[in-house]
Each structure stands twice: as structure tokens, then as C-alpha cells.
mmCIF file of the N, C-alpha and C atoms, coordinates in Angstrom:
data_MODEL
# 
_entry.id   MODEL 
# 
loop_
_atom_site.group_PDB 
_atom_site.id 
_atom_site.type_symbol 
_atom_site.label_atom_id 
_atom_site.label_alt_id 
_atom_site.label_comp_id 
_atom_site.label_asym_id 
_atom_site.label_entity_id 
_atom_site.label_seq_id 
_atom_site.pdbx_PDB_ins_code 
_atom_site.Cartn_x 
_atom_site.Cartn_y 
_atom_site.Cartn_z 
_atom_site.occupancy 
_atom_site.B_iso_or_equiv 
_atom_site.pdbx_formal_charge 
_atom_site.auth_seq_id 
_atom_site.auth_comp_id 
_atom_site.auth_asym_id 
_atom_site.auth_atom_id 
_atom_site.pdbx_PDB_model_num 
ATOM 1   N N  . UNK A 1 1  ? -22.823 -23.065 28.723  1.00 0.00 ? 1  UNK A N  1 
ATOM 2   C CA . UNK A 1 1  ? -21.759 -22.462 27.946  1.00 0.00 ? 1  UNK A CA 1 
ATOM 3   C C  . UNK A 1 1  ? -22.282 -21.147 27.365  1.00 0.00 ? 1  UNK A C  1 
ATOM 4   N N  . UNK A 1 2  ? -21.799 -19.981 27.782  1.00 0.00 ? 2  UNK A N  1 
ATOM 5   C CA . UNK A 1 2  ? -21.966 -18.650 26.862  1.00 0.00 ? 2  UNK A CA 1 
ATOM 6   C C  . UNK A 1 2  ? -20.780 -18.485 26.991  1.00 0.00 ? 2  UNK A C  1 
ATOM 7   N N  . UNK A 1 3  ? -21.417 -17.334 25.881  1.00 0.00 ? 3  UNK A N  1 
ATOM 8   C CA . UNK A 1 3  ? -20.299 -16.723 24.429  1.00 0.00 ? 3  UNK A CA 1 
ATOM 9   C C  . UNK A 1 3  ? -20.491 -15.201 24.824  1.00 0.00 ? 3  UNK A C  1 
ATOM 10  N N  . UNK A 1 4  ? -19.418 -14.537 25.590  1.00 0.00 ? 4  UNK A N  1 
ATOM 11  C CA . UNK A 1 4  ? -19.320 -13.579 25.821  1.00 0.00 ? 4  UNK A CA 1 
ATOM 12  C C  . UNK A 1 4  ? -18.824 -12.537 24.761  1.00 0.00 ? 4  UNK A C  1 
ATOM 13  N N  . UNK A 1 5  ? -19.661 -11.503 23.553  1.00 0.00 ? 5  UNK A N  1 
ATOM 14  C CA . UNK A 1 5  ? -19.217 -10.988 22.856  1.00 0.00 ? 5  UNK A CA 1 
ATOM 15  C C  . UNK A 1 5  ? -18.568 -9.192  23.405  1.00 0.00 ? 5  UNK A C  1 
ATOM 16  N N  . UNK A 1 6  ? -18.796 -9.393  24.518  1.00 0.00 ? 6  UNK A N  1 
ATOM 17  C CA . UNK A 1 6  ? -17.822 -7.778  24.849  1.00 0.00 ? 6  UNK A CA 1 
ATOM 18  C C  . UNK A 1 6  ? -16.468 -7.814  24.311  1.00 0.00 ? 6  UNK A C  1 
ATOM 19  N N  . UNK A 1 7  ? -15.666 -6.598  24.129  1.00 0.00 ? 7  UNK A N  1 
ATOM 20  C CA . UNK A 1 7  ? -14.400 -6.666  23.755  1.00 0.00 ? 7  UNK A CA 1 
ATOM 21  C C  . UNK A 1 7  ? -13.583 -7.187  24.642  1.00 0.00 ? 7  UNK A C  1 
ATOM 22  N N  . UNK A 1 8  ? -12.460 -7.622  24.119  1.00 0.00 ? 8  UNK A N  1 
ATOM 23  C CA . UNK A 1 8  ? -11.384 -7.716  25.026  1.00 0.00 ? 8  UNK A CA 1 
ATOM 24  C C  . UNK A 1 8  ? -11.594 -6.391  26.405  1.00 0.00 ? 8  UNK A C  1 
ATOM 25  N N  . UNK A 1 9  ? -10.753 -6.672  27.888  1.00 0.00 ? 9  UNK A N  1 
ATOM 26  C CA . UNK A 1 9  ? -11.166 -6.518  28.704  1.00 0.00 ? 9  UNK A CA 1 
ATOM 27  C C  . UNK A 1 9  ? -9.384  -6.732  29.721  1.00 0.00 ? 9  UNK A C  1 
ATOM 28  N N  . UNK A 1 10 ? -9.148  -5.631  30.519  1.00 0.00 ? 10 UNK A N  1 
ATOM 29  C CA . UNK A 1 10 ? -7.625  -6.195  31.057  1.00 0.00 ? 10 UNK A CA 1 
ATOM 30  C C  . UNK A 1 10 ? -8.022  -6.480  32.349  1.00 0.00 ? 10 UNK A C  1 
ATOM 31  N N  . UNK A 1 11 ? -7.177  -6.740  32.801  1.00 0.00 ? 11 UNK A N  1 
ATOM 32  C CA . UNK A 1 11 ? -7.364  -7.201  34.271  1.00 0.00 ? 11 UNK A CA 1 
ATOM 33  C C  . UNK A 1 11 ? -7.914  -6.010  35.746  1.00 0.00 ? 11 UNK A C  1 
ATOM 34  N N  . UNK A 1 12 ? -7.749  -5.013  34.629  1.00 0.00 ? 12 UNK A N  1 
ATOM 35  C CA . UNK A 1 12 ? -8.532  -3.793  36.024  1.00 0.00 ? 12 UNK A CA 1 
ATOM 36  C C  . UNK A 1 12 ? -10.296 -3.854  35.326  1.00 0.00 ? 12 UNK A C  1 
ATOM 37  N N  . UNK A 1 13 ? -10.378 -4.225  34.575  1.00 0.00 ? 13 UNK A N  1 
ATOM 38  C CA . UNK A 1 13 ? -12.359 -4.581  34.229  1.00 0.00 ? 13 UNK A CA 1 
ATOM 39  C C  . UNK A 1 13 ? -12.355 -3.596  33.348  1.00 0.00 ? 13 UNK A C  1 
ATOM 40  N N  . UNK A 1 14 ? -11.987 -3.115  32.492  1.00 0.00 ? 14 UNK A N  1 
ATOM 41  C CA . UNK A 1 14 ? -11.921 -1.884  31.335  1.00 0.00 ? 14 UNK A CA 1 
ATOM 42  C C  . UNK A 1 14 ? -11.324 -1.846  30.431  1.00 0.00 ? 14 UNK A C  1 
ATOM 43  N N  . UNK A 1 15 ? -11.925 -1.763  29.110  1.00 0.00 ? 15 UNK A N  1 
ATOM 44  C CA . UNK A 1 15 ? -11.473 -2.307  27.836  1.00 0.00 ? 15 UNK A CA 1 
ATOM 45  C C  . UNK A 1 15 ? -10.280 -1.252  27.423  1.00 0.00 ? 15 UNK A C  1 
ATOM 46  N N  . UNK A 1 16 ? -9.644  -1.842  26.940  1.00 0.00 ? 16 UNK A N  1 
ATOM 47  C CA . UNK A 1 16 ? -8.293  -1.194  26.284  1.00 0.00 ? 16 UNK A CA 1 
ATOM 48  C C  . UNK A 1 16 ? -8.445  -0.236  25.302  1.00 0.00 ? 16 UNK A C  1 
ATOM 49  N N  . UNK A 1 17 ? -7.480  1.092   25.482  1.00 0.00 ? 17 UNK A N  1 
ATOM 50  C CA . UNK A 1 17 ? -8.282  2.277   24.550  1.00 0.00 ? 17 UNK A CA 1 
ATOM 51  C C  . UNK A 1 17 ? -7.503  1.769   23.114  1.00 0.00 ? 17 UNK A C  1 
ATOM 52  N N  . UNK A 1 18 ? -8.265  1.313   22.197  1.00 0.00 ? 18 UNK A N  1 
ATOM 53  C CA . UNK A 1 18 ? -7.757  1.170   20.737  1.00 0.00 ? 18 UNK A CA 1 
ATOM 54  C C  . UNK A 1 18 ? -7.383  1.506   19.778  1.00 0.00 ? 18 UNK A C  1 
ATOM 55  N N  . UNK A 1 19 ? -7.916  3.053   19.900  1.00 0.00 ? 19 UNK A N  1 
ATOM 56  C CA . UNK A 1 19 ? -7.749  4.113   19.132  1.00 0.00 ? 19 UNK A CA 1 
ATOM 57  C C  . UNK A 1 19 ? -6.720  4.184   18.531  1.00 0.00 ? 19 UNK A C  1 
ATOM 58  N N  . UNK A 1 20 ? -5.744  4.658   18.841  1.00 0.00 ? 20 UNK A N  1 
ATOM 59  C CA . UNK A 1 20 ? -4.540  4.919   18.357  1.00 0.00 ? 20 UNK A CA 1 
ATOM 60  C C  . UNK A 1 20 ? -4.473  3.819   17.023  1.00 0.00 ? 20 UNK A C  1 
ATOM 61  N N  . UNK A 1 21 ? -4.541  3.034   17.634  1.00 0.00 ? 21 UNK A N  1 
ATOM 62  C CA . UNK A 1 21 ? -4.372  1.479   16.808  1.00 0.00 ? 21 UNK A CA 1 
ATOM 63  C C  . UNK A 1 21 ? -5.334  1.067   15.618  1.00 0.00 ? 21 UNK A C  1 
ATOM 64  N N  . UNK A 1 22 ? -6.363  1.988   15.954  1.00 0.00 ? 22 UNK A N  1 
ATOM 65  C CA . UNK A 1 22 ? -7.380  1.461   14.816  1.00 0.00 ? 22 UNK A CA 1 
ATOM 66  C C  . UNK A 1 22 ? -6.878  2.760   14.146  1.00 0.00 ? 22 UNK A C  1 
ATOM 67  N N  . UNK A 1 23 ? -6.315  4.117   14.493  1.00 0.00 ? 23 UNK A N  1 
ATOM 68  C CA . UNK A 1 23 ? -6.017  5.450   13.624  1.00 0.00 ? 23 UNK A CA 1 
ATOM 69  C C  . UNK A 1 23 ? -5.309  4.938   12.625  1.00 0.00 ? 23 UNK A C  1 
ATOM 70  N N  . UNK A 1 24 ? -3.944  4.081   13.485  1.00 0.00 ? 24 UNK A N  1 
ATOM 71  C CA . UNK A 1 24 ? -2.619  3.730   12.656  1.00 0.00 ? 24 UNK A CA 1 
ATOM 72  C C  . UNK A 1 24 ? -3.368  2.625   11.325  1.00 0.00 ? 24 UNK A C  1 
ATOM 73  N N  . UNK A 1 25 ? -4.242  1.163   11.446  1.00 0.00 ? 25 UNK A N  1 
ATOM 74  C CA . UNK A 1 25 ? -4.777  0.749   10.733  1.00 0.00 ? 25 UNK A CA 1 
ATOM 75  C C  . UNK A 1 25 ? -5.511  1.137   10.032  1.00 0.00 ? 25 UNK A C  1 
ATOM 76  N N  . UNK A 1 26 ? -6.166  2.038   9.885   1.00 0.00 ? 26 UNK A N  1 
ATOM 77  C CA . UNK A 1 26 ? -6.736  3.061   9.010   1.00 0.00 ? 26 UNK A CA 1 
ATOM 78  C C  . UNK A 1 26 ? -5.530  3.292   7.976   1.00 0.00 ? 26 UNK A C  1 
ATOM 79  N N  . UNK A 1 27 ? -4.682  4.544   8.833   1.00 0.00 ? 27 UNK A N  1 
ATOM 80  C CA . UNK A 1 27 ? -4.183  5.214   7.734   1.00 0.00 ? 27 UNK A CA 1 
ATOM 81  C C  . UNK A 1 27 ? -3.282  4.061   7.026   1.00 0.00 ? 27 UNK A C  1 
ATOM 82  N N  . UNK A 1 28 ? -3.030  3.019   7.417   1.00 0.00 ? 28 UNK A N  1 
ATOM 83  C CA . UNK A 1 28 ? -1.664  2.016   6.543   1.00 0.00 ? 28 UNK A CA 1 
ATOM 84  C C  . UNK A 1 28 ? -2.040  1.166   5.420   1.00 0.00 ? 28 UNK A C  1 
ATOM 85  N N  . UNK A 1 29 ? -3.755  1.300   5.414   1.00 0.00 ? 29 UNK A N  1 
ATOM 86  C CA . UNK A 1 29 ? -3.882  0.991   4.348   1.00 0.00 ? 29 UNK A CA 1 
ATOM 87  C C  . UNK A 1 29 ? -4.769  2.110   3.359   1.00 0.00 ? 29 UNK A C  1 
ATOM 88  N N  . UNK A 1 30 ? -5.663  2.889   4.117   1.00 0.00 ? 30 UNK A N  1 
ATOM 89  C CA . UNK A 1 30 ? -6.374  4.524   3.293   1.00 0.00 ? 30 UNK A CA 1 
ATOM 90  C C  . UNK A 1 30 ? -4.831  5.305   3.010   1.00 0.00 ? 30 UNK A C  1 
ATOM 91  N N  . UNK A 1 31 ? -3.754  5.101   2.903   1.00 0.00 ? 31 UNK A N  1 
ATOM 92  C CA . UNK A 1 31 ? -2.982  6.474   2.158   1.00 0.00 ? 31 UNK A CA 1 
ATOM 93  C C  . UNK A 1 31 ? -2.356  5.640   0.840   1.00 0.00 ? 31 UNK A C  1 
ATOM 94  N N  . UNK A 1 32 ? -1.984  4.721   1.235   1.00 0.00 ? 32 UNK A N  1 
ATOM 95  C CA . UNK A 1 32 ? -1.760  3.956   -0.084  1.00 0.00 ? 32 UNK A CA 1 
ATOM 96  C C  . UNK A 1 32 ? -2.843  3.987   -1.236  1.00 0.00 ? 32 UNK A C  1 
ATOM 97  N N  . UNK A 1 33 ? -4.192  3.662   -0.784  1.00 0.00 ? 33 UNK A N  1 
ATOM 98  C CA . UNK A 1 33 ? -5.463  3.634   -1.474  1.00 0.00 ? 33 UNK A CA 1 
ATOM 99  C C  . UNK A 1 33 ? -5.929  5.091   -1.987  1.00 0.00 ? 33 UNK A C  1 
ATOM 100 N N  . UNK A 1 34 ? -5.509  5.903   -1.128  1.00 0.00 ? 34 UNK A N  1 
ATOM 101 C CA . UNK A 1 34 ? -6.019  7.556   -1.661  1.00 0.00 ? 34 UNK A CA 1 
ATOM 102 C C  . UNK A 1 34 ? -4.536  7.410   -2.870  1.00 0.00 ? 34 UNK A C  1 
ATOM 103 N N  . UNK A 1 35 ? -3.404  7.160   -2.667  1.00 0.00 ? 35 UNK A N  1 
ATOM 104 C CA . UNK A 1 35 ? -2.238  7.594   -3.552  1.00 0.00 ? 35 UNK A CA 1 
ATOM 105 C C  . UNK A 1 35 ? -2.749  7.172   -4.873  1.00 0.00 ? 35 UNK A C  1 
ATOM 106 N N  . UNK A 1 36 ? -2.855  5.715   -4.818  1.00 0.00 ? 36 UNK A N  1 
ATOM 107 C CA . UNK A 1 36 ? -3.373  5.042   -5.940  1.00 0.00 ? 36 UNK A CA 1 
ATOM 108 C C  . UNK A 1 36 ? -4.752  6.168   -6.725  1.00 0.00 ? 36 UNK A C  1 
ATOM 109 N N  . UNK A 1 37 ? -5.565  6.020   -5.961  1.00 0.00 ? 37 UNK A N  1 
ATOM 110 C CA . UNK A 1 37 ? -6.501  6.565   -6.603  1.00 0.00 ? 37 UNK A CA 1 
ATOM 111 C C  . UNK A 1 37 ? -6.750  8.296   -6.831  1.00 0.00 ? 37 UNK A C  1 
ATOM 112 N N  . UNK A 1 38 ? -5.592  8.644   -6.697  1.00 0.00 ? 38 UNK A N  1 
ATOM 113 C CA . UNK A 1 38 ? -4.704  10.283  -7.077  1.00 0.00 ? 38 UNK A CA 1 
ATOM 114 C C  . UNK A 1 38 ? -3.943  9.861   -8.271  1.00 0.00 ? 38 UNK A C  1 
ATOM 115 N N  . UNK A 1 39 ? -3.033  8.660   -8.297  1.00 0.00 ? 39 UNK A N  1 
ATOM 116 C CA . UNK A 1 39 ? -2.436  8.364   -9.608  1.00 0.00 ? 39 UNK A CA 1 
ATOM 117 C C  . UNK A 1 39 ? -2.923  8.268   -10.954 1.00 0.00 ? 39 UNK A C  1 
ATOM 118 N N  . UNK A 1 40 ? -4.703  7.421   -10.866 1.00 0.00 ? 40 UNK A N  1 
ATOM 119 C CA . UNK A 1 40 ? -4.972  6.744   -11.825 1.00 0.00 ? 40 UNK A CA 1 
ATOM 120 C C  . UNK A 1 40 ? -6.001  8.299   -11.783 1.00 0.00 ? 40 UNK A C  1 
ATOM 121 N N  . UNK A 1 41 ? -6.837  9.025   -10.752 1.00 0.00 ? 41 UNK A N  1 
ATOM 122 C CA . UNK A 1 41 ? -7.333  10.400  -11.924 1.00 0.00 ? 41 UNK A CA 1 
ATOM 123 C C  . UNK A 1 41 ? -6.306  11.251  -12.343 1.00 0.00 ? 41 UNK A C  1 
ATOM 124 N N  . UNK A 1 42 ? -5.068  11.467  -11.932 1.00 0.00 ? 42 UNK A N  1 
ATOM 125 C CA . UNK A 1 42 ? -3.605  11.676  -12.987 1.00 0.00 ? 42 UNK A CA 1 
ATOM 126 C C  . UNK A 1 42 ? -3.958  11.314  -14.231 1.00 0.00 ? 42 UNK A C  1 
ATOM 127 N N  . UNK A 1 43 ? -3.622  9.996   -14.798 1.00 0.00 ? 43 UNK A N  1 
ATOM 128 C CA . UNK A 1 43 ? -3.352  9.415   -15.641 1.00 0.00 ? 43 UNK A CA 1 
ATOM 129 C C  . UNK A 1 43 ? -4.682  8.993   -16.788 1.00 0.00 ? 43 UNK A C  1 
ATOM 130 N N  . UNK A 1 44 ? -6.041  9.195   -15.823 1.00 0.00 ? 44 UNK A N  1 
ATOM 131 C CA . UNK A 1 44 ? -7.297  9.089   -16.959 1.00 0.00 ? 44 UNK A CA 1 
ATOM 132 C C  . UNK A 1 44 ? -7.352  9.668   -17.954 1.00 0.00 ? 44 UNK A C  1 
ATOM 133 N N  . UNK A 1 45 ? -6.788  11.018  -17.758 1.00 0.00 ? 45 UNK A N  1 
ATOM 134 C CA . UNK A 1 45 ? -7.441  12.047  -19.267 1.00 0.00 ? 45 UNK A CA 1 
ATOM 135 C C  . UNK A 1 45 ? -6.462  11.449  -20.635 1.00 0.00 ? 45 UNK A C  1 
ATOM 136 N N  . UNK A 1 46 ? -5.225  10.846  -20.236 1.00 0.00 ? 46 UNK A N  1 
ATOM 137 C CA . UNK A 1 46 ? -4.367  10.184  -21.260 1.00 0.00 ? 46 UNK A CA 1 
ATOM 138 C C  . UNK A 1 46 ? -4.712  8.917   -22.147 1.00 0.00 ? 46 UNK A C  1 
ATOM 139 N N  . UNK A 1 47 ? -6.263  8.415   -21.239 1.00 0.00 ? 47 UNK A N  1 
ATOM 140 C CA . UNK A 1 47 ? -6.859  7.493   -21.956 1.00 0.00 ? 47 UNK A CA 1 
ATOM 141 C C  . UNK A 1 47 ? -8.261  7.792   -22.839 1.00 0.00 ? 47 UNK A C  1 
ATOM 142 N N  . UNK A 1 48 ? -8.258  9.340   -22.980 1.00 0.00 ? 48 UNK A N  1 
ATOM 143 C CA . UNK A 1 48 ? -9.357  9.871   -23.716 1.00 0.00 ? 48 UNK A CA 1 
ATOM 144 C C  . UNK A 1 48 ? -8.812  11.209  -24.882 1.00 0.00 ? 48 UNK A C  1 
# 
């Protein structure tokens, strides 16, 4: 029994380009996280 850790793989022997997909997962959760953290250095100097 082995445990083949290569990536996924389609039926022509060549891994699927992901990119796009890892761009889109990136940005869907980094623009929310940059907004947030644009809001709250906004809002720091109001707590000093």
C-alpha cells in the first residue's frame, strides 16, 4: 500500500493549472482582512 502525495492529476497525466483558483481564494478572504484592518487603523487614534 502507498500513499501517493503528488497533486491531483487528470486523465491526460498533468496536474490541473490552479492558479486562478488559488488567486480567487486568496483575494475572498485577504480583501475583507485588508478592509478590516484599514477600518480599525481608521478608528485607533479615537482610542487615544
Amino acid at each position: 500500500m502507498s500513499h501517493d502525495a503528488s497533486p491531483a492529476r487528470t486523465s491526460g497525466g498533468t496536474a490541473p493549472n490552479r492558479t486562478p483558483l488559488i488567486v480567487l481564494a486568496w483575494a475572498w478572504v485577504g480583501l475583507p482582512f485588508l478592509y478590516g484592518v484599514y477600518s480599525l487603523v481608521l478608528k485607533v487614534p479615537a482610542l487615544f
